[in-house]
LUMKOLBA-627665 format. One record per residue (C-alpha): y negated, x, z negated; residue in three letters. Coordinates in pm, 1 decimal, padded with zeros to 6 digits. Layout:
REM residues N
marti yy->Y, xx->X, zz->Z, type->ALA
...
***
This chain:
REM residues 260
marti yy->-01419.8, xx->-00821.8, zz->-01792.2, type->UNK
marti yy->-01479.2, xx->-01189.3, zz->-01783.3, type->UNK
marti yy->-01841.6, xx->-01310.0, zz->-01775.8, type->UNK
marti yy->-01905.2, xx->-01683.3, zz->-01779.8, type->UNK
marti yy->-02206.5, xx->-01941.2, zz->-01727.5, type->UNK
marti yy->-02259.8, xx->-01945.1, zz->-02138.7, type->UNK
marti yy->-02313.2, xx->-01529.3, zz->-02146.6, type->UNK
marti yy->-02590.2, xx->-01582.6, zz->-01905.6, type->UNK
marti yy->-02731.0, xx->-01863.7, zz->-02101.5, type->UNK
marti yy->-02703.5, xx->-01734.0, zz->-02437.5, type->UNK
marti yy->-02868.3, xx->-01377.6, zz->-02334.5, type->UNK
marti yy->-03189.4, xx->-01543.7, zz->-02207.9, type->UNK
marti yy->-03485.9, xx->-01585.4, zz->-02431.4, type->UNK
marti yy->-03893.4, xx->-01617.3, zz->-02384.6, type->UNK
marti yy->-03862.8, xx->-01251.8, zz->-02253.0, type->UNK
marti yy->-03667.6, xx->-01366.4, zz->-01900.7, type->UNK
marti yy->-03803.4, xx->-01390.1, zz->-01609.5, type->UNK
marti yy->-03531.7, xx->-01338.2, zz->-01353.8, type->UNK
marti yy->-03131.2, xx->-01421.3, zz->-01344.2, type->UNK
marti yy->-02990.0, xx->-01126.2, zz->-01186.2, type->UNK
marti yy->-02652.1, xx->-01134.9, zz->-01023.8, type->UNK
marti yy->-02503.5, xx->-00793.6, zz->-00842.2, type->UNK
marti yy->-02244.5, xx->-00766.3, zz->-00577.0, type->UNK
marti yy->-02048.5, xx->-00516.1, zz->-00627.0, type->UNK
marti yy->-02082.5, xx->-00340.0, zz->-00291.5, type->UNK
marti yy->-01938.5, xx->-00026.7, zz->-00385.8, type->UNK
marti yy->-01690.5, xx->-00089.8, zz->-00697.3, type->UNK
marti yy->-01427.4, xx->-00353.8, zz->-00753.5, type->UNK
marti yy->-01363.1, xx->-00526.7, zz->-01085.1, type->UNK
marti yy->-00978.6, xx->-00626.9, zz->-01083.2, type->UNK
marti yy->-00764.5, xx->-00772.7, zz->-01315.0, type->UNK
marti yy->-00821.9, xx->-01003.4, zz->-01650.3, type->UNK
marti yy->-01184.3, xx->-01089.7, zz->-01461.2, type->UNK
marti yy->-01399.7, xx->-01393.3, zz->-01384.7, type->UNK
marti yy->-01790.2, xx->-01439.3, zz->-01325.8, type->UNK
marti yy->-02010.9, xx->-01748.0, zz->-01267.2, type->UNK
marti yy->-02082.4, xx->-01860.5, zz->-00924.0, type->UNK
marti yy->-02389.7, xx->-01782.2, zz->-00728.8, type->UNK
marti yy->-02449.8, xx->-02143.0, zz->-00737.6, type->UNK
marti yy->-02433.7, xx->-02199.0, zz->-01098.4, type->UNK
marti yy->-02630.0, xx->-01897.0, zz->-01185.2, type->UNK
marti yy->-02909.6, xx->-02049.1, zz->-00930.7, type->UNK
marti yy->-02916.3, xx->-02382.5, zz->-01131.5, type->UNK
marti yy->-02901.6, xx->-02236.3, zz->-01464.1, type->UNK
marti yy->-03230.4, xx->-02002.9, zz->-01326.8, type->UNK
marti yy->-03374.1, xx->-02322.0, zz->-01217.3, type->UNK
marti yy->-03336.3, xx->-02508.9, zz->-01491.7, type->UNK
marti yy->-03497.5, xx->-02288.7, zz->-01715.2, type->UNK
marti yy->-03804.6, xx->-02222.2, zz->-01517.0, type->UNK
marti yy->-03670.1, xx->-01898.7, zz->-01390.7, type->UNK
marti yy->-03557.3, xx->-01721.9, zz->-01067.5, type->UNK
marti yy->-03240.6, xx->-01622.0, zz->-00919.7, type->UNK
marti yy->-03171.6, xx->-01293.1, zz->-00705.3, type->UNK
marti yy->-02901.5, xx->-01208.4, zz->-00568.8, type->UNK
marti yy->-02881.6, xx->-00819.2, zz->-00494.7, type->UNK
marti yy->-02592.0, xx->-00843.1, zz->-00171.7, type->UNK
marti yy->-02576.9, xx->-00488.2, zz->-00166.6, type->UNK
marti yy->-02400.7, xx->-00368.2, zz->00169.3, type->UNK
marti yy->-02585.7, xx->-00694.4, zz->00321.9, type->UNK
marti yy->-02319.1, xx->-00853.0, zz->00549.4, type->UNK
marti yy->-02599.7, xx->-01050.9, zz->00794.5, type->UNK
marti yy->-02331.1, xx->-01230.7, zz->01019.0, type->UNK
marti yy->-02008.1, xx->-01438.8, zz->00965.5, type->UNK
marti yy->-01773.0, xx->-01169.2, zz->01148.9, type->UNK
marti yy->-01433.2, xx->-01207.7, zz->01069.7, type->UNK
marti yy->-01257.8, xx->-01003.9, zz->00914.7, type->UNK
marti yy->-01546.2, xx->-00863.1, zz->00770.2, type->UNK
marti yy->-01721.6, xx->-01171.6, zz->00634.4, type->UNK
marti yy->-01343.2, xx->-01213.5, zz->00442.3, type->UNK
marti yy->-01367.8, xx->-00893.9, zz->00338.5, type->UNK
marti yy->-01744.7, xx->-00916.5, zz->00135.1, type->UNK
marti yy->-01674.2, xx->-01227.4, zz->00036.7, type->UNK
marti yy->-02051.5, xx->-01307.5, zz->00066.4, type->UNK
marti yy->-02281.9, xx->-01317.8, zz->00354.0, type->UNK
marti yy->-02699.7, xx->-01355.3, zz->00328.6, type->UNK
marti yy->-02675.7, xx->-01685.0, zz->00439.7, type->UNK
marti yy->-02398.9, xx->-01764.9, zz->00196.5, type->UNK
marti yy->-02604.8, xx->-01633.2, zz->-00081.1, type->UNK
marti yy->-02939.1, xx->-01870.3, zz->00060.1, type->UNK
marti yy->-02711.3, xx->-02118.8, zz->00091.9, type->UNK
marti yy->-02593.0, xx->-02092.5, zz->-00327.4, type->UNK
marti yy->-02988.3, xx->-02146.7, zz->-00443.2, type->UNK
marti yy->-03082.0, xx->-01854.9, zz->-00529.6, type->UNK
marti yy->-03457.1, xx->-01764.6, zz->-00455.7, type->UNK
marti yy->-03438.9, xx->-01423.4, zz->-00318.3, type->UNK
marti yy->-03182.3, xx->-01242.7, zz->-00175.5, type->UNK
marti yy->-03189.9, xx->-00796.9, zz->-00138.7, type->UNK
marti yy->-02968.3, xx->-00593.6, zz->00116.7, type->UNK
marti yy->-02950.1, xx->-00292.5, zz->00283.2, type->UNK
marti yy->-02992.9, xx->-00235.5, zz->00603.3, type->UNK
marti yy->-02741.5, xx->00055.3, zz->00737.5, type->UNK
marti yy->-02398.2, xx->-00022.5, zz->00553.5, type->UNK
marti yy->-02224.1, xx->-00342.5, zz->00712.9, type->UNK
marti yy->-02597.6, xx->-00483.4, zz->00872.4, type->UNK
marti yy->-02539.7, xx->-00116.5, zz->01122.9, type->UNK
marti yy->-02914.3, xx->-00039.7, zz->01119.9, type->UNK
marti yy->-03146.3, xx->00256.6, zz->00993.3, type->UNK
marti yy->-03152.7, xx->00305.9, zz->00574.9, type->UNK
marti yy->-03389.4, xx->00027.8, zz->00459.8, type->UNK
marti yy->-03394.4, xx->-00229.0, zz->00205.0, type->UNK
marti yy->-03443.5, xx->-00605.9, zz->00291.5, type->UNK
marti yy->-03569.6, xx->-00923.2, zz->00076.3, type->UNK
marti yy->-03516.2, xx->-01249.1, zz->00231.3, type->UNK
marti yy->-03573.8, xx->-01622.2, zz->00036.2, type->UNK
marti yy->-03857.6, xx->-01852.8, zz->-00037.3, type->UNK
marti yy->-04155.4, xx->-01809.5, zz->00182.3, type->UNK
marti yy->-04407.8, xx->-01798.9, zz->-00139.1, type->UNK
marti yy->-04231.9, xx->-01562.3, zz->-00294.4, type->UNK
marti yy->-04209.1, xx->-01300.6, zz->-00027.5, type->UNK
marti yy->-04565.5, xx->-01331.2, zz->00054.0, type->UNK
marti yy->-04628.6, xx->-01213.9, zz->-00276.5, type->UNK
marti yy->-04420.8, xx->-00925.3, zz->-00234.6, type->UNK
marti yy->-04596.7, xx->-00859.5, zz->00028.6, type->UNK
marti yy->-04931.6, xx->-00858.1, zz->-00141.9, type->UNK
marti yy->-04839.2, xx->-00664.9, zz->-00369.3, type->UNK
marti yy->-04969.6, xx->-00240.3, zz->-00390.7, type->UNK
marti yy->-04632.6, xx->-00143.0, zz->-00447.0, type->UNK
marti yy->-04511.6, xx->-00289.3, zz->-00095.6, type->UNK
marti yy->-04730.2, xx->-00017.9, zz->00106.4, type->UNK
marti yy->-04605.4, xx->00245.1, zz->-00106.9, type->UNK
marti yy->-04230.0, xx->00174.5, zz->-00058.1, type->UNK
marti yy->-04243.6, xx->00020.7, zz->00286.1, type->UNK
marti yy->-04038.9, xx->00202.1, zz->00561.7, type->UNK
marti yy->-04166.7, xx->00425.7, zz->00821.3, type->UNK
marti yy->-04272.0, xx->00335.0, zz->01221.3, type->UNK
marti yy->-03918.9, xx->00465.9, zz->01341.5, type->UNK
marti yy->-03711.1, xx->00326.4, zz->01126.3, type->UNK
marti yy->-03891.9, xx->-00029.3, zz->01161.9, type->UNK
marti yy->-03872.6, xx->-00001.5, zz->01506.5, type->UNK
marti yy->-03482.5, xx->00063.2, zz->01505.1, type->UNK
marti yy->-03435.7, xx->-00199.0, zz->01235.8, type->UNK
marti yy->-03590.4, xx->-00442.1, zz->01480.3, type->UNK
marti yy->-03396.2, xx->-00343.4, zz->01752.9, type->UNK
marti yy->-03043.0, xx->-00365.4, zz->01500.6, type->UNK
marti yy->-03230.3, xx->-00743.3, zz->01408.0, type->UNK
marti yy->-03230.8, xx->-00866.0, zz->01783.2, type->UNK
marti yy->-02817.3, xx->-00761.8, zz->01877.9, type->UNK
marti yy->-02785.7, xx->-01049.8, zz->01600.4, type->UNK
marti yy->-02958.3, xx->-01297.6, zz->01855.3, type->UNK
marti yy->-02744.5, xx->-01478.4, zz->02124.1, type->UNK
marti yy->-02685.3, xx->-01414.6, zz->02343.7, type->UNK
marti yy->-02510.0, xx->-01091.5, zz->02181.2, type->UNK
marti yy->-02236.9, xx->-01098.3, zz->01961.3, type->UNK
marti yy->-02299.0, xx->-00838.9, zz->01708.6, type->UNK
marti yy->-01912.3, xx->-00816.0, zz->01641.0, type->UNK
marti yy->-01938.1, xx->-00628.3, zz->02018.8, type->UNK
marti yy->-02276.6, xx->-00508.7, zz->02002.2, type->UNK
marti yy->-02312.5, xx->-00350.7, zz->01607.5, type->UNK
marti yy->-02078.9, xx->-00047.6, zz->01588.8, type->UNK
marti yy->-01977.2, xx->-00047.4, zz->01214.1, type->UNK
marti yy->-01907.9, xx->-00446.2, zz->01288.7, type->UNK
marti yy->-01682.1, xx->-00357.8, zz->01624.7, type->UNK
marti yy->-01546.9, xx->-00026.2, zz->01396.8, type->UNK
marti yy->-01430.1, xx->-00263.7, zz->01132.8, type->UNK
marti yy->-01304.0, xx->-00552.2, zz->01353.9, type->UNK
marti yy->-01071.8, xx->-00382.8, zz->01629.3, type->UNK
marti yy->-00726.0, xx->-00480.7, zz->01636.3, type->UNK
marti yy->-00454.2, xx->-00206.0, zz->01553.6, type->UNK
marti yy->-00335.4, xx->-00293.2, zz->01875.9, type->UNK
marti yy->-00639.5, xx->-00177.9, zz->01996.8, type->UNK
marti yy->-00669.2, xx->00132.2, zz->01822.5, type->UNK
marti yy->-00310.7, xx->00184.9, zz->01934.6, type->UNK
marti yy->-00398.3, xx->00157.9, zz->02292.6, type->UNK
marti yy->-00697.6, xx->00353.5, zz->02250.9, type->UNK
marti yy->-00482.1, xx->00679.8, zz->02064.8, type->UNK
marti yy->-00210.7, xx->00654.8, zz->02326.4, type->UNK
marti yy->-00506.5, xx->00784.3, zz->02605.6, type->UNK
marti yy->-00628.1, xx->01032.6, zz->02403.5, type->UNK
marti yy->-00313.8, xx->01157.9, zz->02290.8, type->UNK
marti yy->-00199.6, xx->01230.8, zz->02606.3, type->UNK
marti yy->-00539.4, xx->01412.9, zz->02712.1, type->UNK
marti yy->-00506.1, xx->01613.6, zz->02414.4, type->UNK
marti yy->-00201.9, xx->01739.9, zz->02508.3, type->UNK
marti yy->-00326.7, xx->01897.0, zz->02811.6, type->UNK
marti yy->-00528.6, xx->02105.7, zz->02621.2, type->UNK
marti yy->-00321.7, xx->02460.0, zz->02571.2, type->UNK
marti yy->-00223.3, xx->02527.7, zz->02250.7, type->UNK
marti yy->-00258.3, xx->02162.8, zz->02089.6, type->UNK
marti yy->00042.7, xx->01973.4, zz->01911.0, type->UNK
marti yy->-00024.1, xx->01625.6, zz->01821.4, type->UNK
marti yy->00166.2, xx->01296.6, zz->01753.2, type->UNK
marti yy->00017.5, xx->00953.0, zz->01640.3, type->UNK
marti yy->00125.2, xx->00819.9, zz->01305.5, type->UNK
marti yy->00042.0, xx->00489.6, zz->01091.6, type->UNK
marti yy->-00260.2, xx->00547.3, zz->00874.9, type->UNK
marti yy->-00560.7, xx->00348.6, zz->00708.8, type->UNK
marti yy->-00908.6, xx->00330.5, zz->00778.3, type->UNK
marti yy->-01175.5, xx->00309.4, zz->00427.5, type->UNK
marti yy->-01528.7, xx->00220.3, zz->00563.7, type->UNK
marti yy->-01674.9, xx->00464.3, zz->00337.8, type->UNK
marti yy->-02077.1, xx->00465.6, zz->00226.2, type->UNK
marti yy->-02079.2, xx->00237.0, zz->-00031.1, type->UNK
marti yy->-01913.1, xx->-00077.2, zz->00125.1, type->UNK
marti yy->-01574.9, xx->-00256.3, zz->00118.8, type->UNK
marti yy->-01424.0, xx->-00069.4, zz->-00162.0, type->UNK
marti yy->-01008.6, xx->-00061.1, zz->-00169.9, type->UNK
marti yy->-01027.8, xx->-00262.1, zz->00192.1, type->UNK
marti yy->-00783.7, xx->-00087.7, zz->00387.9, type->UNK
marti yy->-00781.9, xx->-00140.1, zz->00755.3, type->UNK
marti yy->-00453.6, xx->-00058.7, zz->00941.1, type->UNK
marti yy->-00502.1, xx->00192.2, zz->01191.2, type->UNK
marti yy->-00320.9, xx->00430.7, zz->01447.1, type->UNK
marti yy->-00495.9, xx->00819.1, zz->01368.4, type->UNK
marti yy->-00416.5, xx->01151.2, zz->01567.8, type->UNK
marti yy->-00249.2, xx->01416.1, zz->01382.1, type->UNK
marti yy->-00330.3, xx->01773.9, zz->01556.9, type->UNK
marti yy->-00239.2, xx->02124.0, zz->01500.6, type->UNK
marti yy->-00321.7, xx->02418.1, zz->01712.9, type->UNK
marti yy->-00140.5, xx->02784.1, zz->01809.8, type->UNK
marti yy->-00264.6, xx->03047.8, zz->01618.0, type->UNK
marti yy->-00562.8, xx->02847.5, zz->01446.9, type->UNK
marti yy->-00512.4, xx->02666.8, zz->01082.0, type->UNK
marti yy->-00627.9, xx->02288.2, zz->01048.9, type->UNK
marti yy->-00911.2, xx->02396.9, zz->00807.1, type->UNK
marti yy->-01060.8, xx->02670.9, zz->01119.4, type->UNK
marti yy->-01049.3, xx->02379.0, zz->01393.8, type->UNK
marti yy->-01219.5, xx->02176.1, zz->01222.3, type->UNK
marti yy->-01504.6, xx->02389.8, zz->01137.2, type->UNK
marti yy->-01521.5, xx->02511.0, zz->01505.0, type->UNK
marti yy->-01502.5, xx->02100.4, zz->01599.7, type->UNK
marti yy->-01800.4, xx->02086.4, zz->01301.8, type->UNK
marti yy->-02018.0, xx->02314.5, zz->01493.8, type->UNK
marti yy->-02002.6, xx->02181.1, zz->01825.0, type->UNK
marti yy->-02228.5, xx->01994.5, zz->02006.3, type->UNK
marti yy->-02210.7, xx->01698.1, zz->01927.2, type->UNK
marti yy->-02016.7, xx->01772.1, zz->01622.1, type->UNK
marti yy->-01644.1, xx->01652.0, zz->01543.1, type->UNK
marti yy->-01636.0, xx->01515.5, zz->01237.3, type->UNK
marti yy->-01259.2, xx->01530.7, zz->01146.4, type->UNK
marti yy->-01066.8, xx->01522.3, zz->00842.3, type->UNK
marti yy->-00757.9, xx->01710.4, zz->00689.3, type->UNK
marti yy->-00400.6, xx->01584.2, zz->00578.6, type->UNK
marti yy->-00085.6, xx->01762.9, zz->00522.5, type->UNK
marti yy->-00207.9, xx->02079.2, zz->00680.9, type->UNK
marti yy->-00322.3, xx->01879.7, zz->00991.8, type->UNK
marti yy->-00644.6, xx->01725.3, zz->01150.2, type->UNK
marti yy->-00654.0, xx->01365.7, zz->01180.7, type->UNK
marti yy->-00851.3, xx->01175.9, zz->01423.4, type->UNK
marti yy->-00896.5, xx->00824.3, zz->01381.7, type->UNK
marti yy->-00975.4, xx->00649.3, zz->01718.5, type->UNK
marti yy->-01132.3, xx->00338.2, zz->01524.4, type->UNK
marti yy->-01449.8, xx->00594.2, zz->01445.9, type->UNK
marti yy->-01525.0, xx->00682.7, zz->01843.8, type->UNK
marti yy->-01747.7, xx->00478.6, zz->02027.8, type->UNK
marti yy->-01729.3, xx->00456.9, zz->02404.3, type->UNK
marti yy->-01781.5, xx->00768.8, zz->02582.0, type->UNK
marti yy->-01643.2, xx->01000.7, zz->02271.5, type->UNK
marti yy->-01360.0, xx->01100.4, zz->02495.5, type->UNK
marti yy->-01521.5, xx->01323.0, zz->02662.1, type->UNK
marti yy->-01721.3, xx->01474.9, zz->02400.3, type->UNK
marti yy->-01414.1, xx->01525.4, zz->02170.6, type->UNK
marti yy->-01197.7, xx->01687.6, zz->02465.4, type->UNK
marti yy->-01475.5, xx->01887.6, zz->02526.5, type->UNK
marti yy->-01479.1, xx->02046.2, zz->02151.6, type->UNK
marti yy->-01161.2, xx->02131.7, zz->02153.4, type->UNK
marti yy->-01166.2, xx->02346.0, zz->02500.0, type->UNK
marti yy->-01429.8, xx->02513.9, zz->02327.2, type->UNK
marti yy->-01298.1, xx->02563.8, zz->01982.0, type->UNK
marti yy->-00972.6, xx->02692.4, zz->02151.3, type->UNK
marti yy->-01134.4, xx->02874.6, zz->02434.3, type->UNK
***
């Protein structure tokens, strides 16, 4: 598992036109491991006449802490290395509609853009338009650590979350028929970011009279909105880290109806 400057160099020949280096967005490599910096792979490129890309993956656009520890790589960071273009997506860790993004050297992304392929793979009206609107919560004078969801998800304090679970407990538990306690748990981000990054959290573990954890949380599936819950130990878990503001009400809501 250890790749070094000299693999890259000895596997190029007159057929090499690009120096390719992956994140690895949704898989860790752990262990006896090692790989060439983005830097050094960009001057290597160079040096031969070639380019550099650097495919970011999840696409972490700002320097939030503790998500910017977390990736390890941001799209500036990767500009910053040398390499000449940089691809991301654009739901994962940027929060915005699925897309895929190519940022780098002017000259090279107007020839992207020239090229046939570009109309037949560019995104749709919609999604543009919500990408855009994702784009400007970046600006100042928003923070996007506040402003992003998955970036405010993945940044709130236990202490927070602990707060937050302490009011909805005890809402819950004016609900007839509902049981529930709050317990120590961890949070995965899920959808093909921040793999094995486990984020302390406070969850809500419920049962209900009469009604088995699998049952309430197909009744919480279908209502509307949906509760999307899931199962341990014979219990549904809630983690408060996934609710925006104004869930509250929604969730109480589900579960008067589900028990009604």
């Amino acid at each position: 598992n250890k790749t070094r400057l000299e693999d890259y160099a000895a596997a190029l020949s007159e057929r090499t036109r690009i120096v390719l280096a992956v994140h690895p967005s949704n898989f860790r490599i752990v262990g006896f491991s090692a790989k060439p910096a983005l830097k050094e792979l960009a001057k290597l490129a160079h040096a031969n006449e070639l380019l550099c890309v650097h495919d970011l993956g999840s696409g972490a656009l700002a320097n939030v802490q503790p998500i910017a520890s977390m990736t390890g790589d941001t799209v500036q960071s990767s500009i910053a290395s040398g390499v000449d273009l940089v691809t991301f997506s654009g739901d994962k860790l940027l929060g915005g509609p699925q897309a895929g993004l190519i940022v780098g050297r002017a000259e090279l992304i107007d020839a992207i853009r020239r090229n046939p392929l570009a109309r037949a793979l560019r995104i749709d009206k919609l999604s543009l338009a919500a990408l855009a609107a994702t784009l400007r919560l970046y600006l100042p004078p928003n923070d996007p650590a506040e402003k992003i969801p998955i970036l405010r998800m993945l940044g709130e304090s236990e202490s927070s979350i602990a707060k937050r679970a302490r009011r909805l407990l005890k809402r819950l538990r004016e609900i007839s028929g509902v049981d529930a306690d709050i317990a120590d748990d961890v949070t995965y981000s899920g959808g093909g970011a921040l793999p094995m990054v486990e984020l302390p959290t406070k969850t809500i573990r419920v049962t209900a009279d009469g009604v088995s954890a699998g049952a309430l949380a197909r009744r919480l599936r279908e209502a509307q909105p949906p509760v999307i819950a899931r199962l341990a130990d014979d219990r549904l878990v809630l983690d408060p880290r996934t609710m925006l503001p104004g869930d509250s009400k929604n969730l109480l809501n589900a579960f008067r109806e589900a028990l009604g």
